[in-house]
C-alpha positions in Angstrom: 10.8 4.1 -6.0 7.4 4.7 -5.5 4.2 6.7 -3.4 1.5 5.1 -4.0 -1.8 5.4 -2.6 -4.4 2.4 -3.2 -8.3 2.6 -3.8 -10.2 0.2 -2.0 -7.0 -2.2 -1.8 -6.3 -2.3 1.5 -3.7 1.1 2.3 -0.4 2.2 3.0 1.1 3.2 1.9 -3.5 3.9 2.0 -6.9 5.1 0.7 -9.9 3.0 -0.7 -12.8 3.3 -3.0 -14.7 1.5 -5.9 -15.4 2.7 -9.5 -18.4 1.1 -10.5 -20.4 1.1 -13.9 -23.3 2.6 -14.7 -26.5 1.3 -14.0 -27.8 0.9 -17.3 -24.9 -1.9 -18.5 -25.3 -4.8 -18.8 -25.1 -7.3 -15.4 -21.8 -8.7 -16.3 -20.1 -5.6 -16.6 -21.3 -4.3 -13.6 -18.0 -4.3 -11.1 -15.7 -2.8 -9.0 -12.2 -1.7 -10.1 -9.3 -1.3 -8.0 -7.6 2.1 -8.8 -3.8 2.5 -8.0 -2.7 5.8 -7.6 0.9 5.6 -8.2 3.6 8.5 -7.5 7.2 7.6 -9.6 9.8 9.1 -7.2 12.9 8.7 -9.8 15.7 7.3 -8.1 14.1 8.2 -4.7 14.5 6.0 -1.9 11.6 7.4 0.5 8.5 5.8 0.1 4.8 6.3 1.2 2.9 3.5 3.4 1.8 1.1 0.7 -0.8 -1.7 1.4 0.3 -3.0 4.9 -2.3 -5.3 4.7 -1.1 -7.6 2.4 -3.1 -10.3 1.3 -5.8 -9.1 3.9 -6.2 -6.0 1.2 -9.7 -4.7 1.1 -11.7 -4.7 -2.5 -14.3 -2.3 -1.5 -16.1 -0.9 1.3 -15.3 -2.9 4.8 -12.4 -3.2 7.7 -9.6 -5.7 7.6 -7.1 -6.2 10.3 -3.4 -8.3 10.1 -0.5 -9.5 11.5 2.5 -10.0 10.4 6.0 -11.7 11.9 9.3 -11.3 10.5 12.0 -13.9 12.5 15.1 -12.7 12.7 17.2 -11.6 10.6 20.7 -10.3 10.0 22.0 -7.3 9.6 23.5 -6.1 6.2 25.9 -3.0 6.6 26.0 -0.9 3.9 29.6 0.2 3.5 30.6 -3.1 2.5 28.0 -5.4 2.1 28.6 -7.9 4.6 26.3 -9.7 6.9 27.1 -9.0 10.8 25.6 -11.0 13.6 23.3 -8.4 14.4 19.6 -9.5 13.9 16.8 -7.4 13.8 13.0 -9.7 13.9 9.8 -7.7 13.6 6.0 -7.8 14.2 3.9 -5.5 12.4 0.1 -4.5 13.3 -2.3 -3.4 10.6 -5.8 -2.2 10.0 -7.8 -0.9 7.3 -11.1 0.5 6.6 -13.0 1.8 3.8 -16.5 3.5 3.9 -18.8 4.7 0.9 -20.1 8.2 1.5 -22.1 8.3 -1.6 -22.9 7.0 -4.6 -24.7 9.0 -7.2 -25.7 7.7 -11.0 -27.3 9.7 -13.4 -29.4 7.2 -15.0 -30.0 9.2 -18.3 -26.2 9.4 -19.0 -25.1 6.6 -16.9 -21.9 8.8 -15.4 -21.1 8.0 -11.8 -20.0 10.6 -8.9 -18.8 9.0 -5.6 -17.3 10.3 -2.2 -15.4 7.9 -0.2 -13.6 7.5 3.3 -10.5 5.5 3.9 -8.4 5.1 7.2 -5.4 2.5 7.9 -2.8 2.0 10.5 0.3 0.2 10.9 2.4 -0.5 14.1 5.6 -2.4 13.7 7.8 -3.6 16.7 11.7 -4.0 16.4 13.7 -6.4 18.2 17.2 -5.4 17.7 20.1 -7.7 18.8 23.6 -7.3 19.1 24.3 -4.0 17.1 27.3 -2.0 17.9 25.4 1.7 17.5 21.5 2.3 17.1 20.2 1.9 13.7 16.7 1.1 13.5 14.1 2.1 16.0 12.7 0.0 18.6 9.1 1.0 17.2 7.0 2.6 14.1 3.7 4.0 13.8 2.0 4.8 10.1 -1.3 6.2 10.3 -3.3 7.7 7.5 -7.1 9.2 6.8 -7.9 9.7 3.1 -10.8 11.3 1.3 -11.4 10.5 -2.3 -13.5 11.1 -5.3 -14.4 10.3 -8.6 -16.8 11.2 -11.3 -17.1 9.8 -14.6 -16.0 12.0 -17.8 -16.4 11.2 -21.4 -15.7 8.3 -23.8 -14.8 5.5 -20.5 -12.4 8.3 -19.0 -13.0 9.4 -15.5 -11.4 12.1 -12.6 -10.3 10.7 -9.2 -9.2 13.2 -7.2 -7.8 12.5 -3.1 -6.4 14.3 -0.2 -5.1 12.0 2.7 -3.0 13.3 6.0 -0.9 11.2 7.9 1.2 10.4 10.9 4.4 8.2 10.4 6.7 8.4 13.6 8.9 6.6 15.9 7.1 7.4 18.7 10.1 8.9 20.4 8.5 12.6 19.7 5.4 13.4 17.7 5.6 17.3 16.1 4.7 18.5 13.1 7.5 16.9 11.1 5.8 13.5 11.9 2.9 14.4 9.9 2.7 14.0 6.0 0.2 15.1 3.5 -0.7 13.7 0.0 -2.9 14.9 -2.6 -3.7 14.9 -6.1 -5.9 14.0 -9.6 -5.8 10.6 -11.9 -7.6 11.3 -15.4 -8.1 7.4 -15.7 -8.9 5.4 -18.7 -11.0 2.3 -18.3 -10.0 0.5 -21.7 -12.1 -2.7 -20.8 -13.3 -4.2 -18.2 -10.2 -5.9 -17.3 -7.9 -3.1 -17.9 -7.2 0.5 -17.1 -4.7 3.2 -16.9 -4.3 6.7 -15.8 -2.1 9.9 -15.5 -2.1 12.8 -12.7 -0.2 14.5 -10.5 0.2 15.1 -7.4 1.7 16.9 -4.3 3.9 15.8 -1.1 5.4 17.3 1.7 7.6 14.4 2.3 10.7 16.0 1.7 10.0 19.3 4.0 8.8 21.5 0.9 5.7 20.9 -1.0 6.5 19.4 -4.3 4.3 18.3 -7.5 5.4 14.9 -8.8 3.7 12.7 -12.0 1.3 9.9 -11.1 0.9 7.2 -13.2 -2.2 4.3 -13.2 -1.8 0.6 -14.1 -4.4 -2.2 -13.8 -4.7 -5.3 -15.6 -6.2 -8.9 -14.6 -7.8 -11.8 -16.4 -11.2 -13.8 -15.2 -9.9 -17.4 -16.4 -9.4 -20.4 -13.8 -5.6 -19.4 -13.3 -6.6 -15.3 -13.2 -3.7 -13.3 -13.1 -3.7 -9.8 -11.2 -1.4 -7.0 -11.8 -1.8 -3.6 -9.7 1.8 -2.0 -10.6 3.6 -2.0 -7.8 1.7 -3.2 -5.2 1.8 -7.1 -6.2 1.4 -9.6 -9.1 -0.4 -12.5 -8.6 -1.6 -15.4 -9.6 -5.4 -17.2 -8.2 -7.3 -19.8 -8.6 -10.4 -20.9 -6.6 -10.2 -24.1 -4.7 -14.1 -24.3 -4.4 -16.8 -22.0 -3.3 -15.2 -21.2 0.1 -11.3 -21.4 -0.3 -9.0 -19.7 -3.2 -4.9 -20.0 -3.2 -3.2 -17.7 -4.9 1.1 -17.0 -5.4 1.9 -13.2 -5.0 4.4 -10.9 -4.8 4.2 -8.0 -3.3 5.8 -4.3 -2.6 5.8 -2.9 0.5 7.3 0.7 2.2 6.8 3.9 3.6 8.5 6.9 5.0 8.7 7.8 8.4 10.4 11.0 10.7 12.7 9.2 13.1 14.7 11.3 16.0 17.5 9.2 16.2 18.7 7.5 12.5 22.4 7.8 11.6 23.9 10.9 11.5 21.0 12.4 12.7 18.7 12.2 9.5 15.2 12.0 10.1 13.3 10.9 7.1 13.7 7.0 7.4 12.6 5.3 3.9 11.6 1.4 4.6 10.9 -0.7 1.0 10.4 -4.9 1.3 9.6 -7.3 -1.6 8.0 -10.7 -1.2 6.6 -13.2 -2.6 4.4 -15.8 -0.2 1.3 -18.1 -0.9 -2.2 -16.7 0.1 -5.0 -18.6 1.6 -8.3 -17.4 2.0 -11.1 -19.1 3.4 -14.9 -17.0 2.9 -16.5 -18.1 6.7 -19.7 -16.0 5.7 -20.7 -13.9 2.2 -19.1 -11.1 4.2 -16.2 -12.8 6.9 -12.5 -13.9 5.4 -10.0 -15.6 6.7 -6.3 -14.9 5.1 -3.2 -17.0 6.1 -0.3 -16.1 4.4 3.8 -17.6 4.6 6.4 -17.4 2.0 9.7 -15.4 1.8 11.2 -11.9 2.0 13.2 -11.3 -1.0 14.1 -7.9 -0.2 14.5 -5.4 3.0 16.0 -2.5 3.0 16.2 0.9 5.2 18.0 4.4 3.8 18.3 7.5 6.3 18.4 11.1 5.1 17.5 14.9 5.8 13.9 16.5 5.0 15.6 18.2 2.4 14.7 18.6 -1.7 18.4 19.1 -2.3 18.9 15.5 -0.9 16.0 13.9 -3.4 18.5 12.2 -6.0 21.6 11.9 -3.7 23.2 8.4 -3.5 22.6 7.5 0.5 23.8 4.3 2.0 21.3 0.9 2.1 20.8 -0.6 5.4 19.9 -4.3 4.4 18.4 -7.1 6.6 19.0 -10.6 5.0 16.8 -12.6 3.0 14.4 -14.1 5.7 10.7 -16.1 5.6 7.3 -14.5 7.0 4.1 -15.8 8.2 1.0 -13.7 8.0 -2.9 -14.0 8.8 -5.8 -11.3 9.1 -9.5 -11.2 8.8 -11.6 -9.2 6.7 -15.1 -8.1 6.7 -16.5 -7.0 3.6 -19.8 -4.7 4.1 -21.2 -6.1 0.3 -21.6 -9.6 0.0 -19.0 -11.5 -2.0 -20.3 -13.3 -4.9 
């Protein structure tokens, strides 16, 4: 499982920001790169607020806002796997934003320094059905502010470096245990301009104790007519644009995060969420800097895992609460303070 915190890609999970070239290359080559900050949490089923926003994701400095609804779905118990008559359906609120504090380029060396802003938010609404005993809540809240930076180093590598705070509750009492902090550095690699990789570390605090776990960067996409995007493990897609105003692309995506709850099973607080889907994305540009994103397709995977803010608990084997295979619809606006091209 995964922490992952995305630059300029639309949060949770949750932080922004564009590595561009210097000014002295060449026009072409002159571009934004999406950096994914990825934290490997071996066998770990607690997970940090990915990119709530979906297909609404931002690609550099602006706000995007979503919605998403789930119908319902039933209920798989983890003892023995089977699917009860309990239903669970779900609408989930999100927001992102992304602001450029500055932008430096040393025009003799052509090395880049950059200071960047990023906040998101996520409210999702439970409507629970038929359940013998309380298992999920009846509401969650993910909120997160991040600071990031990154300066260029030698021979195409670069440092980012972020710190990010956030609240993820269930409303039903906010303390101290709500809140969780991530931060950390990526020594990134920008191969060519269509791919990249990276390796950090960084810290958490989402098991109680502060802990230092590896990071791990990968990027790859193509600029044919059929492009192909891979940002590892947010989604993989596949695009293609319509005409000037309209592209369609098929995607699937990873989405979780982690979040202190007062009343899971047994007692145990730290509630991981993970869901896998894969959905066609519409987006129409209304202006050089106004989207429209409409998005329906299928959840593959839900699940929910309940345990105590505890290291010792890390690698223990906890039980999976499963909601069946179900279909979403999606659709958000986006407002992108450069123009699009």
């Amino acid at each position: 499982m995964w922490v992952m915190v995305s630059s300029f890609k639309g949060l949770k999970n949750t932080c922004i920001m564009t590595l561009q070239r210097a000014q002295h290359l060449p026009k072409q080559q002159k571009k934004g790169y999406t950096c994914l900050l990825i934290i490997l949490f071996a066998f770990s089923p607690v997970q940090r607020l990915w990119a709530q926003l979906g297909a609404t994701s931002l690609s550099g400095p602006g706000i995007g806002i979503s919605v998403d609804y789930l119908p319902a779905s039933r209920y798989i118990r983890p003892e023995d796997s089977v699917k009860t008559h309990s239903t669970t359906s779900q609408q989930r609120y999100n927001f992102g934003a992304a602001f450029m504090l500055s932008n430096r380029v040393d025009t003799a060396t052509g090395k880049v320094r950059t200071w960047s802003l990023a906040a998101s938010g996520s409210y999702t609404k439970f409507i629970n059905e038929d359940y013998e005993h309380s298992i999920l809540p009846e509401e969650l809240l993910g909120t997160q502010l991040a600071l990031l930076h990154y300066r260029s180093l030698h021979n195409r590598w670069g440092m980012m470096s972020i710190l990010s705070v956030g609240l993820f509750s269930d409303m039903e009492k906010i303390d101290k245990e709500d809140i969780f902090i991530n931060g950390g550095v990526l020594f990134i690699k920008q191969h060519n301009r269509r791919f990249s990789y990276g390796i950090g570390a960084m810290f958490t605090n989402t098991f109680g104790t502060p802990m230092l776990l590896p990071a791990f960067l990968i990027k790859w996409q193509t600029d044919s007519k059929f492009r192909i995007d891979i940002n590892f493990p947010e989604k993989l897609s596949v695009s293609s644009k319509l005409n000037k105003q309209t592209d369609l692309a098929l995607a699937f995506r990873m989405q979780g995060s982690s979040y202190d709850v007062e009343n899971g099973p047994d007692k145990k607080r730290l509630m991981g969420y993970s869901q896998m889907s894969i959905g066609l994305e519409n987006t129409w540009h209304l202006t050089k800097h106004i989207d429209f994103v409409a998005t329906g397709g299928s959840i593959l995977y839900s699940g929910f895992t309940f345990q105590n803010k505890k290291l010792s608990e890390m690698f223990s084997e906890k039980p999976m609460h499963r909601m069946a295979t179900n279909y979403f619809f999606s659709g958000g606006l986006r407002w992108n303070f450069q123009a699009g091209k």
